[in-house]
N, C-alpha and C positions, 0 to 999 in steps of 0.2 A: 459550597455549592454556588453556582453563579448565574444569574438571572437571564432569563430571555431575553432581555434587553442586553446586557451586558456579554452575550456569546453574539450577539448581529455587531453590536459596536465591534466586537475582534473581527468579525468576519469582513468587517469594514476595512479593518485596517488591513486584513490579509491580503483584500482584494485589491490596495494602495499599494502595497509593498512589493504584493507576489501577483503582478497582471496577468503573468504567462501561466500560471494556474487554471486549467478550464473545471465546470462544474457539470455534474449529473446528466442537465441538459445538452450539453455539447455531443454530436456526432461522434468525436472521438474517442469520445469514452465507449462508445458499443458497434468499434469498428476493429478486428482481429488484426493485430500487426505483422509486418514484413520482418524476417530477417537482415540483418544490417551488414557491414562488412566490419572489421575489428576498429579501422581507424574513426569510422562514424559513430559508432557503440561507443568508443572513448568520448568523443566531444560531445554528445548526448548525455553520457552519466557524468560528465565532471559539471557540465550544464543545469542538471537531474540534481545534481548534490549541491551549487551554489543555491538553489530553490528551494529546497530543503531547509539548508542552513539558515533561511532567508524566515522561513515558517516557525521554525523554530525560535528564531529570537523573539518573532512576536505572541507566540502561542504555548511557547517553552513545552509543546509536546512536539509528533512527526517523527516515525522509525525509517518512513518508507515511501518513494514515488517509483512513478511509473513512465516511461516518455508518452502514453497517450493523456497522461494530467498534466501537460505541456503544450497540448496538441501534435505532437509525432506520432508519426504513424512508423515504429521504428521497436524491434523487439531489444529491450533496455527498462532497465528498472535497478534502483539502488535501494541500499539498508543504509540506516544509521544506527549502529547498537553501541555502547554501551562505549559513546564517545570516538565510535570508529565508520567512518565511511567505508562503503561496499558498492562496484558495479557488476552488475551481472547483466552479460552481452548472450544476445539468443539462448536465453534459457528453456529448461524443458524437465518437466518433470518427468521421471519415469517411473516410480514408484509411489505409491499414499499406502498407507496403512488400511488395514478396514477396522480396528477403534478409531472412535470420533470422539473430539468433544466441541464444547459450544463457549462462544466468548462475543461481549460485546463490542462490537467492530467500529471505529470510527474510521472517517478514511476524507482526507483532506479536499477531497473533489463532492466530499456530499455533506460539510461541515453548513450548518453544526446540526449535524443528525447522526446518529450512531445506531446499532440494530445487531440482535443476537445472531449469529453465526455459525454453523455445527462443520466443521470441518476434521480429513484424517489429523490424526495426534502425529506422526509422522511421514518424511516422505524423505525421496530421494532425489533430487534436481541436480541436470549436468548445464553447465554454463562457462562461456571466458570470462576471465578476471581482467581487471583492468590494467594487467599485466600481460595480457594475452596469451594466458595459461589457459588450458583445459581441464576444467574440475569437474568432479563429481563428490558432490556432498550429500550425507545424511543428517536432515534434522527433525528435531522435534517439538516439541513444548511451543511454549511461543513464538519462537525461530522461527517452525514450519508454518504455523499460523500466518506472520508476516509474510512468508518465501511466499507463501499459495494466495494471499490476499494481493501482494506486488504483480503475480504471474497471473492471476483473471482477472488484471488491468487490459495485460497483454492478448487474452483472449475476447475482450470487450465489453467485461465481466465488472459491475460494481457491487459492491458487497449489499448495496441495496435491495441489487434485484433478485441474489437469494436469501437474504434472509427470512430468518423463524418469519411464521405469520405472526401480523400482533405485535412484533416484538421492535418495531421503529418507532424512538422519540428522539425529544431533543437531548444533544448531549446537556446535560447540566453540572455532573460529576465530573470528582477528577478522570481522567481516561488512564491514566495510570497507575490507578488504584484497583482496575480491574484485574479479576481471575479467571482460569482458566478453569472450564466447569468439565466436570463427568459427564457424558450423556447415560441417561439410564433409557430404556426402550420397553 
């Protein structure tokens, strides 16, 4: 577990490293994005994913940005799972589940604060790839969690402002140690 002091000191160095980072405060984060055309989506998420990787070296966690936690007003957002970069250019979900559950959310524009989150258990988003391919993917588990946490960047959406009541502190834990919980009603 890691001290308040010692998650500002990171947050220090984030904010040396990763300038182009904006936070909670910033307009951009609770402004709905434009659709892009495929060549600007590309420079955007290869952009998206240098920032990332950037976060990552000094935080060694970071699945996921967004181009308005860059300040773009530009519908773009990228994954990083499981040592693999992802762009996904004008994304859209069109399906969610109606089971939900709840997880706790950190999210690099509100660090170091993280907040529980009850979101569908799966969904179905159609997006270009950075191939500029037309996909339509189903995911779930965690996947879906990140897709739909990335895409209400795009709607202007921080995971702050719906989270559980109550349920915002400071991250202190590891973030990924966390689990994906059942909701019971």
């Amino acid at each position: 577990m890691k001290s308040i002091t010692e998650k500002l000191k990171e947050l220090q160095l984030v904010s040396e490293t990763c300038p182009e980072i904006v936070f909670a405060h910033d307009p951009a984060l609770r402004t709905k994005t434009r659709e892009v055309d495929y060549m600007r989506g590309l420079v955007i998420g290869n952009h998206l994913i240098e920032v990332l990787k950037k976060y990552r070296d000094v935080t060694g966690v970071g699945r996921g940005l967004a181009a308005p936690q860059v300040g773009e007003n530009a519908s773009v957002f990228v994954t990083y799972v499981q040592d693999t970069p992802k762009i996904y250019i004008n994304p859209r979900i069109i399906k969610k589940s109606k089971e939900q559950n709840l997880f706790r959310e950190g999210c690099l524009s509100c660090a170091p604060l993280w907040a529980d989150v009850k979101r569908p258990v799966s969904i179905t988003i159609e997006y270009t790839d950075e191939y500029g391919n037309f996909n339509i993917q189903v995911a779930d588990g965690f996947l879906a969690r990140l897709l739909q946490h990335e895409y209400d960047h795009l709607e202007g959406i921080v995971n702050i402002d719906i989270a559980e009541y109550g349920s915002i502190e400071y991250m202190l834990n590891d973030p990924t140690k966390e689990q994906l919980r059942t909701v019971t009603e």
